[in-house]
Residue, then its C-alpha position, 0 to 999 in steps of 0.5 A: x161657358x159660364x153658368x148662373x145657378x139657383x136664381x129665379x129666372x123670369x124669361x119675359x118670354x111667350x115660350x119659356x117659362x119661368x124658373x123658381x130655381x133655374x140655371x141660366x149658360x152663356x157661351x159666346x155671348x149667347x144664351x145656350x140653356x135656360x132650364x129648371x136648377x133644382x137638381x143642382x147641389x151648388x146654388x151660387x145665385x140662390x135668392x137672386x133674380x135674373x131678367x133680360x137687359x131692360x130696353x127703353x123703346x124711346x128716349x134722348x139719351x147721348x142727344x141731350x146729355x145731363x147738366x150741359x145745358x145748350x151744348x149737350x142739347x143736341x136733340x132737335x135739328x129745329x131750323x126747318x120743319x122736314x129734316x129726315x136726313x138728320x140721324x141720332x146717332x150722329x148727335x150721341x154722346x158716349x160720355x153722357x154721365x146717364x149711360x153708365x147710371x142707367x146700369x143701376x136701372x137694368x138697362x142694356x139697350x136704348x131706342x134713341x130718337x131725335x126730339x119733336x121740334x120738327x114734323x119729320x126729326x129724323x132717323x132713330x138708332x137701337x144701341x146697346x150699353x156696352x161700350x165707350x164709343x158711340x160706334x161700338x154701341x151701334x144695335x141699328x143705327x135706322x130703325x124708324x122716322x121720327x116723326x111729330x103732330x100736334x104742339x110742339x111743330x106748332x109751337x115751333x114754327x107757329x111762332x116764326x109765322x111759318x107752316x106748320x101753324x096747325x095741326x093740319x099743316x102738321x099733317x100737310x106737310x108730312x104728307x108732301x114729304x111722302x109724296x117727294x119720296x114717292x117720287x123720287x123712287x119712282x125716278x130712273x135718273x136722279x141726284x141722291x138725296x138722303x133724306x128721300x132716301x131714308x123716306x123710300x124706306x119707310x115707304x117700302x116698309x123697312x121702317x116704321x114711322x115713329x110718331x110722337x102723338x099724345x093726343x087722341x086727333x093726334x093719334x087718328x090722324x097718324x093712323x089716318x096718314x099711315x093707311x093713305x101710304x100703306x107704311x108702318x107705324x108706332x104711336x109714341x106717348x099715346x097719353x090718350x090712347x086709352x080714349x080711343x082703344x078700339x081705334x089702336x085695336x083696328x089699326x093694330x099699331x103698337x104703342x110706347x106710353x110715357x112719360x108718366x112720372x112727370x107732370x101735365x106740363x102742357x096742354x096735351x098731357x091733361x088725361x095723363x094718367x097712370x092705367x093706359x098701360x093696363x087698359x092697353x094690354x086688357x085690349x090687347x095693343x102690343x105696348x111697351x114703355x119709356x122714359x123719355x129720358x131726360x125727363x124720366x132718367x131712364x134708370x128709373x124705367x122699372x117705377x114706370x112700370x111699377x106704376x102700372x102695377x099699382x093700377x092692376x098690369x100685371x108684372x109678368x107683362x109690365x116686365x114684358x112692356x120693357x123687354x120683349x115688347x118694345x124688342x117686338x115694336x123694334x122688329x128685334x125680338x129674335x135676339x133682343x128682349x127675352x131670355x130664350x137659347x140662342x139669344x143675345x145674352x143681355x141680361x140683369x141681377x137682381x138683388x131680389x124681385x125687381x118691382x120692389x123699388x129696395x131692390x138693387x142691381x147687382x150685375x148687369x151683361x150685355x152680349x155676355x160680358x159683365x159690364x156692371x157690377x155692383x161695388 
């Protein structure tokens, strides 16, 4: 068993409290005690503080790695609209120079997509920072359907004269796909199709569909074909969601907001700004946050939520937004996220408090190893 004495411990947990001075065992790869220290003689991580493995709930890390251009760019399988037989994780990179630069960040996990080319882009996978080949990082390897409204399906295939040229093409063809699937599980004899396979899972609830969706029509129309087939669903971006609060509320659909350290490099991106996550959390949507990355790197997912600090979130659930929430988005909140007992010992030293961007990462865990170690 090894033991970390002394540091603060913020649990991100809605059960465990917080610890001044607390005392953190693993054993096993496993959280066996989180408790109050101060009884202890011996303080080795005193001035420290220790929070659980940062989780970005999406990003392209591996699919589009750093600096290779069009042969690292394999993030969108753009050569027909509906290609739900694609999977991330057949197109990560294990080495990708960003996953050993995202220890420097805190991060112990990644929610990694296909991109948003495509109405339907493909399975997205859950791995963990922990190892050398894509195989052993394997968390999940289907965890949601990608899935994508508004400009960039319409980009796409607008310009080749091709359906989707609308936002209800989008819709369209998303919903025909559903149908297919529908179908095809209802079918006594069939040839397997793997794409109508991984559909039928989210048509029998096992997995959400993931949908990128800045705009708010975008995000209705998302809810609005969730409730036609009484599937699951997660918003992603939202960079309009806070137009349309009591609409996210109804539905009760959680939302991943980001990026927001970027630009309104489009047309979508006009209202972003730096409050949904507060005005989210003030409404009581379940809300995480991400990167994106590349377009944020993902190390830098601790300013992403600084920046909604700034505008009045408050840190315990801006620390929240990208531990135990996004493990909650992810339905793997019983291991993931949170510094509870008998959780997976994934988790971070800090130099000092770590929504103060002059804080360093000192050690990083994951599944109770030390995979990073500040030099």
């Amino acid at each position: 068993m090894k033991e970390f004495v002394g540091a603060r411990i913020l649990t991100a947990s809605d059960r465990v409290m917080n610890f001044d001075c607390g005392r953190l065992a693993i054993d096993n790869g496993k959280i066996v005690k989180v408790e109050d220290a101060d009884s202890y003689e011996e303080k080795p991580y005193q001035g420290k503080v220790i929070t659980p493995g940062f989780i970005d709930a999406h990003c392209h890390i591996g699919v589009y790695e750093e600096s290779i251009l069009n042969e690292g760019d394999d993030v969108n399988e753009m050569t027909e609209p509906l290609t739900p037989d694609v999977r991330a994780i057949d197109g990560i990179y294990h080495e990708d120079p960003a996953f050993e630069e995202s220890f420097k960040g805190g991060l112990t996990a990644f929610c990694v997509a296909p991109g948003s080319g495509n109405v339907i882009g493909g399975q997205i996978c859950l791995i963990k920072n922990r190892a050398t080949v894509a195989d052993k990082m394997i968390y999940n390897p289907y965890i949601g359907m990608k899935v994508a409204f508004g400009e960039n399906p319409k980009r796409v295939y607008g310009s080749q004269k091709k359906k989707p040229m609308t936002r209800m093409g989008v819709a369209a063809l998303l919903r025909e796909a559903l149908v297919k699937a529908d179908n095809y599980r209802n079918k006594k004899d069939r040839e397997r199709d793997l794409g109508l396979e991984a559909l039928v899972k989210v048509l029998e609830g096992e997995v959400p569909l993931r949908a990128h969706a800045h705009r708010a029509d975008d995000i209705l129309t998302a809810i609005r074909i969730a409730k036609e087939f009484n599937v699951k669903l997660v918003i992603e971006h939202c960079t309009e969601g806070s137009r349309i609060v009591e609409a996210l509320k109804e539905a009760d659909v959680p939302c991943i907001v980001g990026p927001t350290l970027t630009t309104r490099s489009k047309y979508e991106l006009r209202y972003r700004n730096y409050k949904t996550t507060k005005e989210l959390q003030d409404a009581g949507i379940l809300t995480a946050i991400m990167t994106d990355h590349p377009v944020i790197p993902a190390r830098e997912i601790r300013l992403c939520a600084i920046t909604g600090i700034r505008e009045g979130l408050d840190q315990n659930e801006a620390l929240k937004m990208i531990t135990i929430n996004p493990a909650k988005i992810l339905g793997v909140d019983d291991d993931l996220g949170s510094l509870e007992e008998g959780k997976s010992a994934d988790f971070v030293v800090w130099s000092g408090d770590p929504f103060d961007a002059r804080t360093r990462v000192e050690e990083v865990y994951v599944d109770g190893n030390c995979v990073y170690r500040e030099e």
